[in-house]
N, C-alpha and C positions, 0 to 999 in steps of 0.2 A: 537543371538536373531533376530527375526523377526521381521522389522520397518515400513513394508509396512501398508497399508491401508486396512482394517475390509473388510467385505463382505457387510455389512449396508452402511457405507462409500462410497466405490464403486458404492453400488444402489444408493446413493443420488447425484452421482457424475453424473450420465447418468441421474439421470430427470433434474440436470443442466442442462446438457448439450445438451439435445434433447429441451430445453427449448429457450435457448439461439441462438441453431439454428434456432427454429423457428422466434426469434426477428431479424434474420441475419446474428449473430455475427460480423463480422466489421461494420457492415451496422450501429449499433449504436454509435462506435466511430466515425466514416463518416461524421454523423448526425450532431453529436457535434460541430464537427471542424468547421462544418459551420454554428454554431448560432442554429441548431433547436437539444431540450433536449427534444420535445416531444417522441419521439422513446425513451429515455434512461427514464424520467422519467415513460411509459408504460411498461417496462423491469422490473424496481426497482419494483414496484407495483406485478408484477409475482411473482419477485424473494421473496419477502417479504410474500405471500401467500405459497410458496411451505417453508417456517420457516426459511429464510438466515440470516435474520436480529436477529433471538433469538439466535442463536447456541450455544453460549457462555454466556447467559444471565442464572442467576438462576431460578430457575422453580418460586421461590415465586414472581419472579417480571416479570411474566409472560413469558418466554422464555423457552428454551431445558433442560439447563444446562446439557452442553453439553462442550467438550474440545478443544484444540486447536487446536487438531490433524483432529476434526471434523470439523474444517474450510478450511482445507489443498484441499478436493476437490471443492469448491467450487472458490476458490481462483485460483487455474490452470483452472477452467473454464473462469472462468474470465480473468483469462492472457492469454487464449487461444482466447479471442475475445476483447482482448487492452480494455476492460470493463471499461467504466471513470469513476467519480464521486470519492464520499471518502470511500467508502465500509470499506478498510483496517483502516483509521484513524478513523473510528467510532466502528469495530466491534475488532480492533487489537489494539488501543489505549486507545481509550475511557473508552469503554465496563472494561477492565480489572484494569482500573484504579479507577472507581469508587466501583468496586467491592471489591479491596483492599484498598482503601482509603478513598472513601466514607462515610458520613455518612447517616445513613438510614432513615433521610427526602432526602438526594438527590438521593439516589438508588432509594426510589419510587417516587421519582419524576419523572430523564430521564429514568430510564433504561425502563420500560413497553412502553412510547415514542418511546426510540428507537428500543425493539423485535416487535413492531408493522408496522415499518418501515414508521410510520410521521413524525420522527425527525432523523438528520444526525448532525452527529461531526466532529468538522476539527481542524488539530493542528496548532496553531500559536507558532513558536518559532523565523523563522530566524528574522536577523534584518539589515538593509540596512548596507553594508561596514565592514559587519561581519560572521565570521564562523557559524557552530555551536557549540554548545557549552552553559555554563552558565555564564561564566566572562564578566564582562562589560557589563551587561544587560541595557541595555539603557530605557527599557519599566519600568515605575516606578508605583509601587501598595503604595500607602497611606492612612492606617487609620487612619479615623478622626470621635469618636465615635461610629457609629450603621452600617456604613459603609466603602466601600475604593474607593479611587478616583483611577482613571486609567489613566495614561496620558503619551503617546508616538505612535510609527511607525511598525507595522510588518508587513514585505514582503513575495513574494511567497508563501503568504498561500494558500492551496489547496482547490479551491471553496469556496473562504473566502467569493465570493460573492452570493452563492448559497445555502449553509448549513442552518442550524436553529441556530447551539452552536459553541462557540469554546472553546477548550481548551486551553488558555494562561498563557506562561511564564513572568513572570514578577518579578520584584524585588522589595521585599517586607521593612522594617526596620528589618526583621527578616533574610534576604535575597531572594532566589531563589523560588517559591511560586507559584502553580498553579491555576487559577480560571475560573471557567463558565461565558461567556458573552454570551449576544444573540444579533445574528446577528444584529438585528434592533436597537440595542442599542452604534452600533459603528457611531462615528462623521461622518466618511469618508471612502468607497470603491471602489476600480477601479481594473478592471481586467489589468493584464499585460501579456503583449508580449509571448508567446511564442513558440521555436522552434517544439515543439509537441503540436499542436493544440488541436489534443483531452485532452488535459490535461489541464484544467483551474487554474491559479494561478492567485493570488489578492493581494493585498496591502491594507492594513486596518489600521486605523488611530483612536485612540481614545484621546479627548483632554477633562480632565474634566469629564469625565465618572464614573457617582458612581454605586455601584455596592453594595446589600448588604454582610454584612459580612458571609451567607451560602451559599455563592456563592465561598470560598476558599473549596478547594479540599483538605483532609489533614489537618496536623500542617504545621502553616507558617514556612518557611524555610526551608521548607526538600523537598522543589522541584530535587535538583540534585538528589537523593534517585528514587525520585518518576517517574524523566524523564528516570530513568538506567530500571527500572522495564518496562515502556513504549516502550522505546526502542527495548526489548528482544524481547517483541510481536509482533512488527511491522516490526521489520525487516524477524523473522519470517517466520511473511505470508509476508512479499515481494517478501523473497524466493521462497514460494511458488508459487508466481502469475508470477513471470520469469520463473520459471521451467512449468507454462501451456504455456506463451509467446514460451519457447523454442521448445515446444514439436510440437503447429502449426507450427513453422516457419522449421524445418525437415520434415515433412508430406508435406511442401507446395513443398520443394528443390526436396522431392524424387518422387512426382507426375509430376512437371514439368521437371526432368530428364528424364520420363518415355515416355512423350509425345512430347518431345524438339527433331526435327529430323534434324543434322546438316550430309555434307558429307554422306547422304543416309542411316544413321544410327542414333536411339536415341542417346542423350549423354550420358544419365548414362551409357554407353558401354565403354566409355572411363575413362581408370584407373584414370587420374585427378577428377572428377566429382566423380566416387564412393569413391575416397579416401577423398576429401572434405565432403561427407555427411556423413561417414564412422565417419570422425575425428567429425561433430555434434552428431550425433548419441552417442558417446563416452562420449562427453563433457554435453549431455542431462541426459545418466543415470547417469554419476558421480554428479551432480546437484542434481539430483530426489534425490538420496540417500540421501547427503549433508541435504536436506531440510527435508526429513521424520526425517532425526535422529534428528535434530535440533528441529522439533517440537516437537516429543518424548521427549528429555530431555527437553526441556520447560513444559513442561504438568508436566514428574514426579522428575521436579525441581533436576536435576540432578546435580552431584559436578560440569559437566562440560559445563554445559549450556550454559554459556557466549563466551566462547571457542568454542562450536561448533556453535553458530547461528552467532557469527560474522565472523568465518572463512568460514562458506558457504557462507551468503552475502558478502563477498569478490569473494571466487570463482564464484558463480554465475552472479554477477554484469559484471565479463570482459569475462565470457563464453557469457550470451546474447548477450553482444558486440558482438563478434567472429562472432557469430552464425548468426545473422542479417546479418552483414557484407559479410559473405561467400554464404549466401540465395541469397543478392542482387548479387553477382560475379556470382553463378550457372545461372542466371536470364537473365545475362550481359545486353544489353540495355535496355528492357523493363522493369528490377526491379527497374528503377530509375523512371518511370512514375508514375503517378495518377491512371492511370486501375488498378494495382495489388495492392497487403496490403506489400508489401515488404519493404518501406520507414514508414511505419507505426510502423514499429516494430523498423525498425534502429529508429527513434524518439523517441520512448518511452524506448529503452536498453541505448540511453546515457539522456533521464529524468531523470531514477533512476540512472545511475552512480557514482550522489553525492548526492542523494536525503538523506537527515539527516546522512551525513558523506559523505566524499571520498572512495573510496577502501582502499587507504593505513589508514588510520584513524582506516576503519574495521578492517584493519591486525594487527595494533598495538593495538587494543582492544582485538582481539586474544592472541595476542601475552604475553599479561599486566594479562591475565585473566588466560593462561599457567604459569606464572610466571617466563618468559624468562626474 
């Protein structure tokens, strides 16, 4: 069978991406890192007219309805220009959660929201001094009549302090339990530290926070259920947006081989260097594949679904590693400066490293999902 990507696909992929060139492509992560989101939010605003933000939204609540498979180039566009913001946890989370879970005053409520692209979603899940995961949820949901109170800590959330919604985990009397809060509704927000600047993460604090009762996603308790179905989608398109990440960071190794003149000759003339991009190259389409097939069986819900999208986010996650890694060595001194995007990418291949799981985590969800 043939996994690749339609001919429609493809065309929507090049007005990405003649698109995104014109906004600079790093030049918006660039931006970011240093405080100004005006470039990024004039970017989103494009992206949202040429239909990104509907793709996967149903036609009745005004988007594509359209598949997963149909987010895949948009997504390597994206990772092909370190693209910030929550794209993936609003269009690879959200989106498909509420669609399966929702009830339909909240379908028409966010989803038109968000195929319009005025409203963005971010996942709250970690929680300080803790894995991922659902045990020992520390974030407590309590009802008490017509409402529920919210009261606890969640870290690292991705533009917790930039989004409009979040989607949080919390623990309910019934257990594990999803809910919509809005931004403007949490006690406490502070951006946090981190090693990839373009990437914004928050710490969000809610103490006493009522929320009312259709603001639960689902039946309480069947969050674990709902975060596995979550999960499938987002990792996904993660895949997808490392394998755009990989595909720049080869193009950059074998242009600057081309033009790099040591001892009176290019480099890529020397076996080392071609065998190094040889071995990207290699480790790019075994990715690419990885990711198409994985979003194919996610879309036609295959036996082996789980199995193939967490063993390619596995594979994937330590191939970008590599890959980065071996860009900045072709590079040697200058890939460690600020003038080129080459540290840009090593920063954001070890962001996602553990970003909602370890690698090994992925493998033994592989692994659980095979029935090894």
């Amino acid at each position: 069978m043939d996994f690749s990507l339609n001919q429609e696909q493809e065309m929507f992929r090049g007005y990405v991406r003649k698109y995104l060139d014109g906004a600079g492509q790093t030049k918006v992560a660039r931006d970011w890192a240093k405080g100004n989101i005006d470039s990024f939010n004039k970017a989103m605003a494009g992206l949202s007219e040429l239909g990104c933000m509907g793709i996967t939204i149903s036609e009745q609540y005004e988007g594509l309805g359209l598949s997963s498979l149909d987010l895949v180039p948009v997504l390597e566009e994206m990772g092909r220009a370190l693209f910030p913001g929550v794209y993936m946890e609003t269009m690879a989370f959200a989106v498909p959660l509420l669609e399966k879970y929702g009830t339909e005053e909240q379908k028409e409520q966010y989803l038109p929201e968000i195929a319009s692209g005025s409203k963005t979603v971010t996942l709250a899940w970690l929680e300080e001094g803790k894995s991922y995961g659902i045990e020992n949820l520390g974030f407590q949901a309590l009802r008490e009549g017509d409402h529920y109170t919210l009261d606890g800590i969640k870290t690292m959330v991705p533009n917790g302090s930039l989004t409009d919604y979040l989607i949080l985990l919390a623990r309910s009397e019934e257990g594990p339990s999803f809910f919509i809060v809005e931004q403007e509704q949490l006690t406490a927000v502070y951006d946090q530290q981190s090693f990839d600047q373009s990437s914004l993460l928050s710490q969000i604090t809610c103490r006493n926070v009522t929320i009312p009762l259709n603001r639960l996603i689902g039946t309480e308790g069947r969050g674990g259920e709902m975060l596995e179905e979550g999960l499938l989608h987002i990792n996904a398109a993660l895949c997808s947006y490392m394998v755009g990440a990989m595909d720049h960071i080869v193009s950059m190794a074998a242009e600057y081989a081309k033009i790099r003149v040591q001892f009176g000759q290019q480099i890529g003339r020397f076996q080392a260097i071609k065998h190094r991009i040889v071995d990207m190259k290699l480790a790019l389409e075994t990715a690419r594949s990885l990711s198409y097939y994985a979003n194919w069986a996610l879309d036609n819900n295959a036996e082996d679904r789980s199995a193939a999208i967490y063993s390619a986010r596995a594979y994937i996650s330590e191939a970008f590693i590599a890959s980065s890694a071996a860009n900045v060595q072709i590079h040697g001194g200058i890939g460690v400066t600020e003038e080129l995007d080459c540290h840009l990418f090593v920063k954001r291949a070890r962001y996602y490293e553990s970003y909602l799981g370890t690698v090994r985590e992925n493998r033994e969800k592989a692994a659980l999902a095979l029935n090894w």
